[in-house]
C-alpha positions as CSV (number, residue, x, y, z in Angstrom):
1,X,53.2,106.0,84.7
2,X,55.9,106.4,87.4
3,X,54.9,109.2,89.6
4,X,53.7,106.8,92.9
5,X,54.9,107.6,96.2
6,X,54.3,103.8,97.5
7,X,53.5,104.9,101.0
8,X,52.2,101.1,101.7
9,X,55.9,99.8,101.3
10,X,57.1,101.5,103.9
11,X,59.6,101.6,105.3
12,X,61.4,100.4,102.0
13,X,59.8,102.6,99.6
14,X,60.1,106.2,100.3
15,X,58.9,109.5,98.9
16,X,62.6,110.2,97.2
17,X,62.9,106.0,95.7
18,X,60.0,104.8,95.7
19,X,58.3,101.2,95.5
20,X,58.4,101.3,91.4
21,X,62.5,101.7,91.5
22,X,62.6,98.8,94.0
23,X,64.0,95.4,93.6
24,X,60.9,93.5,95.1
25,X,61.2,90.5,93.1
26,X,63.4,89.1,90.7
27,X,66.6,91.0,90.6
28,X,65.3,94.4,88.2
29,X,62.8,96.8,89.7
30,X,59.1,96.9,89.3
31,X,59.6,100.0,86.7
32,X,62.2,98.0,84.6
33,X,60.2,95.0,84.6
34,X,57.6,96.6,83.5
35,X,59.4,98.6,81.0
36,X,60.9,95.3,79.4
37,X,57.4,93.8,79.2
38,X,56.2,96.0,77.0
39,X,59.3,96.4,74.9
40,X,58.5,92.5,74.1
41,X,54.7,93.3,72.6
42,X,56.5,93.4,69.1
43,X,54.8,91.6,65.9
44,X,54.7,91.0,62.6
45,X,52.2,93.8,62.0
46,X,52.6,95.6,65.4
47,X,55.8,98.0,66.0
48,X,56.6,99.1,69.4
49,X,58.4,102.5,69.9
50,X,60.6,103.4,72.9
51,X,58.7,103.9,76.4
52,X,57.6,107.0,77.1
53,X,57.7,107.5,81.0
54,X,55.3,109.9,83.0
55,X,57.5,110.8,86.4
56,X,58.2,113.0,89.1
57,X,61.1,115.9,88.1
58,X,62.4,114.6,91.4
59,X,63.3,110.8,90.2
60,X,64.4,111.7,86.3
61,X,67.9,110.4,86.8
62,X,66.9,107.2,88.7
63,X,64.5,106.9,85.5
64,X,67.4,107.5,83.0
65,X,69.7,105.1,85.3
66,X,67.2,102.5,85.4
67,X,66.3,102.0,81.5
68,X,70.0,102.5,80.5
69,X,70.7,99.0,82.6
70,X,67.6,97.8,80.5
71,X,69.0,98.5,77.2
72,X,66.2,100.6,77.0
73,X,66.3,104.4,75.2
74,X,62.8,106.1,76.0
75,X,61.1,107.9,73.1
76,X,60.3,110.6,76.1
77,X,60.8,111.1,79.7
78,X,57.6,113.6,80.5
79,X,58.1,115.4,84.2
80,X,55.1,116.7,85.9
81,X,56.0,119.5,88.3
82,X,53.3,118.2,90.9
83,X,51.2,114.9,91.0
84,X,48.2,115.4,89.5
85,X,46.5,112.2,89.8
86,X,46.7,109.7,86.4
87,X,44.3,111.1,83.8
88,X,46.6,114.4,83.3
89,X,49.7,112.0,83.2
90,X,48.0,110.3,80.2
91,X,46.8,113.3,78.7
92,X,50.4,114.7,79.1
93,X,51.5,111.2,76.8
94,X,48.7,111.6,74.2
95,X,49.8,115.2,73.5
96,X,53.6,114.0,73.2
97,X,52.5,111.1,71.3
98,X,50.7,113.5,68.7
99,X,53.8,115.4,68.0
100,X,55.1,113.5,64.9
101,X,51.5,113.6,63.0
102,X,50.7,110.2,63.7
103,X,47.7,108.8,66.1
104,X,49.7,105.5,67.8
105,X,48.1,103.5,70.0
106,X,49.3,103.5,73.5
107,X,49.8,101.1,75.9
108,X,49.2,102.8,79.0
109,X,50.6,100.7,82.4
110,X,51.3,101.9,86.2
111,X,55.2,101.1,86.6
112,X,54.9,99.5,89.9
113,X,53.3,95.8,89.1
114,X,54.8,92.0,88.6
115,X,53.5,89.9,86.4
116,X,55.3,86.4,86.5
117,X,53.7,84.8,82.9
118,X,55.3,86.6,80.2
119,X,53.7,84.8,77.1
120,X,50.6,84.8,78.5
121,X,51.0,89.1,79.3
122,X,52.2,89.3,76.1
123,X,49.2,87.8,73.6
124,X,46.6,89.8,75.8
125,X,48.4,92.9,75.2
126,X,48.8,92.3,71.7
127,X,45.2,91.5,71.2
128,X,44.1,94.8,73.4
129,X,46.6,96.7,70.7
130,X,44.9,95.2,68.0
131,X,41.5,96.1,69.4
132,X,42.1,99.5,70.4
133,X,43.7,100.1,67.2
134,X,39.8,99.9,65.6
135,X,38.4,102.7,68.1
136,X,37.9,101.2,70.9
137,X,39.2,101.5,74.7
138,X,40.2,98.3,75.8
139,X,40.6,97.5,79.9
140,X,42.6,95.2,81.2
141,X,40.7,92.8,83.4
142,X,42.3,90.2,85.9
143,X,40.4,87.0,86.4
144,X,40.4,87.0,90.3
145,X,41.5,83.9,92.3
146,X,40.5,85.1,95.9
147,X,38.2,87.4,97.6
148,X,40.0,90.6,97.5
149,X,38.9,93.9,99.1
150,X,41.9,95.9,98.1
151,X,41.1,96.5,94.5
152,X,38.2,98.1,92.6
153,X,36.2,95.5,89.8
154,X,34.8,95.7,87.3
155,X,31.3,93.8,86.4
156,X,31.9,92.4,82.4
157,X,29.2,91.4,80.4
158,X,29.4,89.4,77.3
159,X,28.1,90.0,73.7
160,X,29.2,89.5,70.0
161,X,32.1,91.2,70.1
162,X,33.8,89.2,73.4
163,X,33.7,91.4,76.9
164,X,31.6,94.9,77.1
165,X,32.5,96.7,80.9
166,X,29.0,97.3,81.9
167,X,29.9,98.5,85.9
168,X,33.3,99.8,87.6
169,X,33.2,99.2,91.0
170,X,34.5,100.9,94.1
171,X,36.7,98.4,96.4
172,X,34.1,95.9,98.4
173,X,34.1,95.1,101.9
174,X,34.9,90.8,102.4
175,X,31.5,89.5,101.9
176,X,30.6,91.6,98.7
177,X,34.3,90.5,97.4
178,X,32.7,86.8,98.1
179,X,29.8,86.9,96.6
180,X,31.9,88.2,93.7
181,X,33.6,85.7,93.6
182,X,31.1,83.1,93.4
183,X,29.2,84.7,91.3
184,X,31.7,85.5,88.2
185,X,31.8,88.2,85.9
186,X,33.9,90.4,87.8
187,X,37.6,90.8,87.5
188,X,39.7,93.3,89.5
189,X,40.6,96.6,87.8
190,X,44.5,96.6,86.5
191,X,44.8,99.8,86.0
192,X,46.0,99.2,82.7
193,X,44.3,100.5,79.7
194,X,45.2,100.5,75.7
195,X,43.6,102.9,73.4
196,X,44.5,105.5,70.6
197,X,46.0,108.9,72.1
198,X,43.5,110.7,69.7
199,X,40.6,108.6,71.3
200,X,41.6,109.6,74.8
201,X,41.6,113.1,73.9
202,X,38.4,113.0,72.3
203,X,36.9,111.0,75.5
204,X,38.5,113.7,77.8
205,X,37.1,116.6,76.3
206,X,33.6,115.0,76.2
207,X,34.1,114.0,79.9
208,X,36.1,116.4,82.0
209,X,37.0,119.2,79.2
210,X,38.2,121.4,82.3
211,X,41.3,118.7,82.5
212,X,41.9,118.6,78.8
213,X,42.2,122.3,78.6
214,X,44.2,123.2,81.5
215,X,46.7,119.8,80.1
216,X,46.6,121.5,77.4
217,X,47.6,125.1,78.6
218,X,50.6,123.6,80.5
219,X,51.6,121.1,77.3
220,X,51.8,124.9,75.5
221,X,54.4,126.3,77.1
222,X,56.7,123.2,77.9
223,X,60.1,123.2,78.0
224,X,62.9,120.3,76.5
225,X,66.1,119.4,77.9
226,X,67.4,116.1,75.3
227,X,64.8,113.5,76.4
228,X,63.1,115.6,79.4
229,X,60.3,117.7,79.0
230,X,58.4,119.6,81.3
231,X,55.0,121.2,81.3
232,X,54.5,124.5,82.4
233,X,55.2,124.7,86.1
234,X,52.3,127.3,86.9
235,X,50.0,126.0,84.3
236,X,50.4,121.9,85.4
237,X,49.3,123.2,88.9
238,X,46.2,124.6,87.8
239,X,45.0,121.0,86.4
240,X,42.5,119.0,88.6
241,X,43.8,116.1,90.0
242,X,41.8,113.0,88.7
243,X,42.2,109.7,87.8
244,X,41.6,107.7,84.2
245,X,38.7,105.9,86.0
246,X,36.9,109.2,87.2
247,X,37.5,110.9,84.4
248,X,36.9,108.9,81.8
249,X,36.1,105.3,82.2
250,X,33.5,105.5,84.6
251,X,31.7,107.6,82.9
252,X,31.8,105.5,79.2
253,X,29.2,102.6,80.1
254,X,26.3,103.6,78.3
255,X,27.5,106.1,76.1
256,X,28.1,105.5,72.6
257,X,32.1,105.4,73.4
258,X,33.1,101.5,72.9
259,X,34.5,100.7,76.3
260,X,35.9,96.9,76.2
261,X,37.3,94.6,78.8
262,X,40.1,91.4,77.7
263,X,40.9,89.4,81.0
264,X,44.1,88.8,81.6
265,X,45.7,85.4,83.2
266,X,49.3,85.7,84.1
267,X,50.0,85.9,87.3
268,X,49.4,89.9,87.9
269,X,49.9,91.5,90.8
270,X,50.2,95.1,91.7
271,X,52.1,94.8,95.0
272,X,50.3,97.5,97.0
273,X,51.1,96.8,100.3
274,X,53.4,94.5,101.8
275,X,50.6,91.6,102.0
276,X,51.1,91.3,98.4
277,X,54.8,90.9,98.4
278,X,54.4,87.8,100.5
279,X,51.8,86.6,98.0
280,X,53.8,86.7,94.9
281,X,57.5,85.8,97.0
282,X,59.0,82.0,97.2
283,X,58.1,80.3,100.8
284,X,59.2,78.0,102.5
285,X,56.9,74.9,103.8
286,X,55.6,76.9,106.5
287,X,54.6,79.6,104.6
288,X,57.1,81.9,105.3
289,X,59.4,84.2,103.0
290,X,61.7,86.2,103.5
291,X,64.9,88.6,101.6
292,X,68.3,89.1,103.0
293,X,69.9,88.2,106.0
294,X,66.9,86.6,107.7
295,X,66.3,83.6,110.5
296,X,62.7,82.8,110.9
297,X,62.2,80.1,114.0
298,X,59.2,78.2,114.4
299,X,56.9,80.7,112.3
300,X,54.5,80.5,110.0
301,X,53.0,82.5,106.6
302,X,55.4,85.5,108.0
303,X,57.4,87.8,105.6
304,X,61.2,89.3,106.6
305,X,62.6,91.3,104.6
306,X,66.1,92.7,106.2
307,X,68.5,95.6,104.3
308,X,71.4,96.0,106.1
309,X,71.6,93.5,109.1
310,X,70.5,90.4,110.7
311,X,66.8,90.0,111.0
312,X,65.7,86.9,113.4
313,X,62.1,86.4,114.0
314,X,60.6,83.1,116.3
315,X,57.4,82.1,116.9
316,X,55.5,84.7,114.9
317,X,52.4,84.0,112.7
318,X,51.3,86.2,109.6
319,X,53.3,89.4,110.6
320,X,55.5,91.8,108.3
321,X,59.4,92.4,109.6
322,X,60.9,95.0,106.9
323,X,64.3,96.2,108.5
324,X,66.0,99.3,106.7
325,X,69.2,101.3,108.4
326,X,66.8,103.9,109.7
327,X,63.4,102.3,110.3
328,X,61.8,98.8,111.2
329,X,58.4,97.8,110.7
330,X,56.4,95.0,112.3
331,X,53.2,94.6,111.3
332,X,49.9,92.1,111.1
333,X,49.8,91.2,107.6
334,X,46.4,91.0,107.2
335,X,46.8,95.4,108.1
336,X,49.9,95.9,106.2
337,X,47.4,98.1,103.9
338,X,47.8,100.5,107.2
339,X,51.0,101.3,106.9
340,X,50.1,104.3,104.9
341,X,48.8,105.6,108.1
342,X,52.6,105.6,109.9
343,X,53.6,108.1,106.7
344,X,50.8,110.2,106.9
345,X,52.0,110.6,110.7
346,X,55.7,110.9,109.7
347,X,54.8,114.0,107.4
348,X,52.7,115.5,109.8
349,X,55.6,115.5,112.3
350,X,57.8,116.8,109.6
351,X,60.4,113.8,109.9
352,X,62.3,112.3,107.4
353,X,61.9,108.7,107.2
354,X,58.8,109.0,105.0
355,X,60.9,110.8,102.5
356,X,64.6,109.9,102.4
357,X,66.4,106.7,102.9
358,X,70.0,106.9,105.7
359,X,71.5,106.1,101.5
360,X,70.5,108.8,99.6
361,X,70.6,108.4,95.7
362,X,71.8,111.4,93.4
363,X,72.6,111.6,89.4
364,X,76.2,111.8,90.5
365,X,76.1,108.4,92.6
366,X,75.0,108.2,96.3
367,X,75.7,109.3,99.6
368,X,75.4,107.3,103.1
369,X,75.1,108.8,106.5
370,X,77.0,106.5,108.0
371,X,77.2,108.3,111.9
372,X,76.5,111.8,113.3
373,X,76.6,113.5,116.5
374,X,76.7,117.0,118.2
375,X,78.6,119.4,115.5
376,X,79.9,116.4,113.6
377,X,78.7,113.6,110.6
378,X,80.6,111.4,108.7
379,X,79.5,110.0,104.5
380,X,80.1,107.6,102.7
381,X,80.4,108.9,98.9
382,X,80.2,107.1,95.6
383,X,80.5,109.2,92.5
384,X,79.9,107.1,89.0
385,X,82.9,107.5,86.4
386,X,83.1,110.8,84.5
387,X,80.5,112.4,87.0
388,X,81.0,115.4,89.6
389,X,79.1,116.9,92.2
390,X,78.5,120.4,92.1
391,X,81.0,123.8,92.6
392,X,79.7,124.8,96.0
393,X,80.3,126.0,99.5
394,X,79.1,126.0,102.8
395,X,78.2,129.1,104.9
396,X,78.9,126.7,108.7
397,X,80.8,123.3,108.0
398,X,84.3,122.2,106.8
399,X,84.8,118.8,105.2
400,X,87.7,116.3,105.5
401,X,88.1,113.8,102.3
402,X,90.0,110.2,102.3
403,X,89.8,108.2,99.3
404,X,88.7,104.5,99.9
405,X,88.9,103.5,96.2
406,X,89.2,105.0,92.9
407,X,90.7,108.9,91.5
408,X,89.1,111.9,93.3
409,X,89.9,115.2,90.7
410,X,89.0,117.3,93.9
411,X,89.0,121.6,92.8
412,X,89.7,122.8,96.0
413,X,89.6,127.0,96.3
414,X,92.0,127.7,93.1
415,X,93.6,124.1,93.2
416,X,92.8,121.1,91.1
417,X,94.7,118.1,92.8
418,X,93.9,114.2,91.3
419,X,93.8,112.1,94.8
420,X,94.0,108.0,95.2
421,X,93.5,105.3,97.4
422,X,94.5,106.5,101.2
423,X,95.0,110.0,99.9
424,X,93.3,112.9,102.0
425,X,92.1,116.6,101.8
426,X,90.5,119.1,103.9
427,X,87.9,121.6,102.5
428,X,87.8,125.1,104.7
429,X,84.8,126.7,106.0
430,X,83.4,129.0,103.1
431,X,86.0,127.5,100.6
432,X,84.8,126.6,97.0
433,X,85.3,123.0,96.0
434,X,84.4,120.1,93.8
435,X,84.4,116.4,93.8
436,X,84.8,114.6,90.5
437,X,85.3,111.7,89.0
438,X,87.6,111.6,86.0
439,X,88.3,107.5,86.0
440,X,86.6,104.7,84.6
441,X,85.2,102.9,88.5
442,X,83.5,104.3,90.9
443,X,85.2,106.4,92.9
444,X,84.5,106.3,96.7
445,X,85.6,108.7,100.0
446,X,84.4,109.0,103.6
447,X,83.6,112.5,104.4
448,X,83.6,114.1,107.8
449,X,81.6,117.4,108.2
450,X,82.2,119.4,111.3
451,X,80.9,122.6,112.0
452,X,77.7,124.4,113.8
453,X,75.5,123.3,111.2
454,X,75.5,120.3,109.3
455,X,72.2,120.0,107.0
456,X,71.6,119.7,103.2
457,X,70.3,122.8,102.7
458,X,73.7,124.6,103.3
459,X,74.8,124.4,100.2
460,X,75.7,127.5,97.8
461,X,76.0,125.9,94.4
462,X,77.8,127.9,91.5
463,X,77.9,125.7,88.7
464,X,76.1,122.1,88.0
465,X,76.0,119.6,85.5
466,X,72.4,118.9,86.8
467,X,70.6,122.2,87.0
468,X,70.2,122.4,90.5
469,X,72.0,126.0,90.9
């Protein structure tokens, strides 16, 4: 599941890349990590298909992008047209994973968590896929090592059969996470859960058959594009929003629907908020971590983490320094949690920091807004070998083109002209053009735009590789 926002990772993660396509540890994202993990769950009497990913339509190239550096070929890449919560992102798998007549079991993760013991991820899985594959829904469990109010638990109880979830509960306030503590049996709710796709189905429908049938309605009229499908756009929108745990799981305990629990030891976390990143990252003696260019003086259990520039910090104690090229945040650590807040604020004053980075990512490669003023801005461009932007115009800006590196194939009213290294062009007011790449290495330009009007949305696109006309 790969439709999160990550609003808590702010200013780093962002509505258009967030926190799951992130490098926050290790050097592959949280979604490829993830996506490797449980292409490793392999056995003798276990086969493991290609992942199928539940995302945004908005991030479907970063997703392709992504599992291509993995090695990885998805079995399906499922769009939902608007976020409807997690239990309609699972029901949208189980109705893909029916397709082919068979009933597989699925192993159903959130793409955005770390887990640093491999072997030890690994068995529990494969025992939770051996369990589930008898009937039952199997939770994972994490055996807690502090008093933490930022997840939900669940109360386990023991019986013949190993771990029965006898409570789900809603995240506790410091004490009530303590006593937890102390008194065992609990374990913080992963969000990960294994279980037949027929079995989910048949739990939905007993539960919340208002979801399963509206899923269904939009699952009807779906549309496929190669490895992309997507629900109906009308129909999707119409679904409640919900999660597995209100839908579902919640609701199990007591009923005659076998609801297990396997705890899981190996070093899980689920990196919701930038406290968490300083948990799972390297420190020094004093406590303090940091990534990039960063010089910490004289501080203690403080995380940097700088982008683009030199980040120096002294005499600070437990605060959060994230430096992007658009935004900086400082924060207490102990309220990183609260960052969520600055977003909410963002969007409500309609800016776009909370959506888009200053490097914006695009199937073709990325652009970089480099520097703007009155009736001018200036881009850097990277277009991946063999790709192209779109044919297009613009109503109120001209553009001037130099070639830093690589071959620019540049259609330019009813010219095609191949450009190199220190080459130039200049693309007219209302003039059709095109940028490709017809070489092997990325190919980059600087662009300056000048004109009365300089934003995104002035663009006329006539034809498109991508669909976007």
């Amino acid at each position: 599941m790969a439709g999160g926002s990550g609003t808590r990772l702010w200013p780093l993660s962002r509505a258009g890349y967030p926190k799951q396509f992130l490098v926050l540890s290790g050097n592959s994202s949280l979604f490829q990590q993830a996506a490797t993990r449980l292409g490793r769950l392999g056995a003798e009497d276990l086969d493991v298909l290609g992942p199928m990913i539940v995302g945004n339509e908005e991030h479907r190239f970063l997703v392709l992008d992504q599992l291509r550096e993995t090695g990885l070929e998805p079995s399906a890449v499922l769009l939902e047209p608007s976020g409807r919560n997690t239990a309609p992102a699972l029901t949208l798998a189980a109705l893909a994973a029916l397709q082919n007549g068979q009933d597989p079991v699925l192993v159903v993760t959130p793409a955005d968590q770390t887990v640093t013991q491999a072997q030890a991820f690994t068995g529990a899985l494969q025992e939770a896929v051996r369990c589930a594959a008898e009937g039952a829904i199997v939770i994972l469990g994490i055996t807690p090592d502090r008093a933490e109010t930022g997840y939900g638990y669940i109360r386990a109880a023991r019986d013949e059969q190993g771990l029965a979830v006898a409570q789900f509960v809603e995240k506790p306030d410091a004490a009530t996470a303590t006593r937890y503590l102390a008194e065992g049996g609990y374990f913080w709710n992963s969000g990960m859960f294994v279980l037949r796709a027929s079995v989910w189905l048949q739990a939905l429908r007993r539960f919340r058959l208002d979801i399963a049938e509206a899923t269904q309605a939009a699952w009807d009229v779906r549309q496929t594009d190669a490895k992309f499908v997507r629900p109906g756009k009308a129909e999707f929108a119409a679904v409640p929003s919900e999660s597995v745990d209100y839908a579902v799981m919640e609701r199990c305990p007591g009923s005659d629907i076998p609801l297990r629990m396997l705890a899981l030891d190996a070093g899980w976390n689920d990196l919701g908020a930038w406290e968490a990143v300083w948990q799972v990252a390297d420190k020094d003696a004093d406590g303090n971590a940091w990534q990039g260019d960063a010089i910490i003086s004289d501080s203690r259990n403080t995380l940097v983490h700088a982008t683009s520039r030199l980040v120096s910090v002294v005499g600070l104690q437990d605060i959060v320094v994230v430096e992007t090229p658009d935004a900086v945040l400082v924060s207490d650590r102990a309220r990183s949690q609260e960052v969520k807040k600055i977003v909410a604020r963002l969007d409500a004053e309609k800016r776009g920091e909370q959506t888009l980075h200053r490097k914006v990512h695009r199937p073709w490669g990325w652009y970089d807004s480099i520097d703007s003023g009155a009736r001018f801005q200036v881009k850097r461009i990277m277009v991946k070998p063999g790709a192209s932007l779109s044919l297009q115009m613009h109503h109120h800006r001209a553009e001037h083109w130099i070639v830093v590196s690589g071959t620019a194939e540049i259609t330019n009213g009813d010219k095609v002209l191949l450009l190199s290294e220190n080459q130039s062009t200049y693309i007219p007011l209302g003039q059709t053009h095109r940028l490709a790449n017809p070489g092997r290495v990325p190919l980059e330009i600087i662009e300056v735009q000048s004109g009365a009007y300089l934003g995104e949305d002035d663009i006329v696109r006539f034809e498109d590789t991508y669909g976007r006309n």
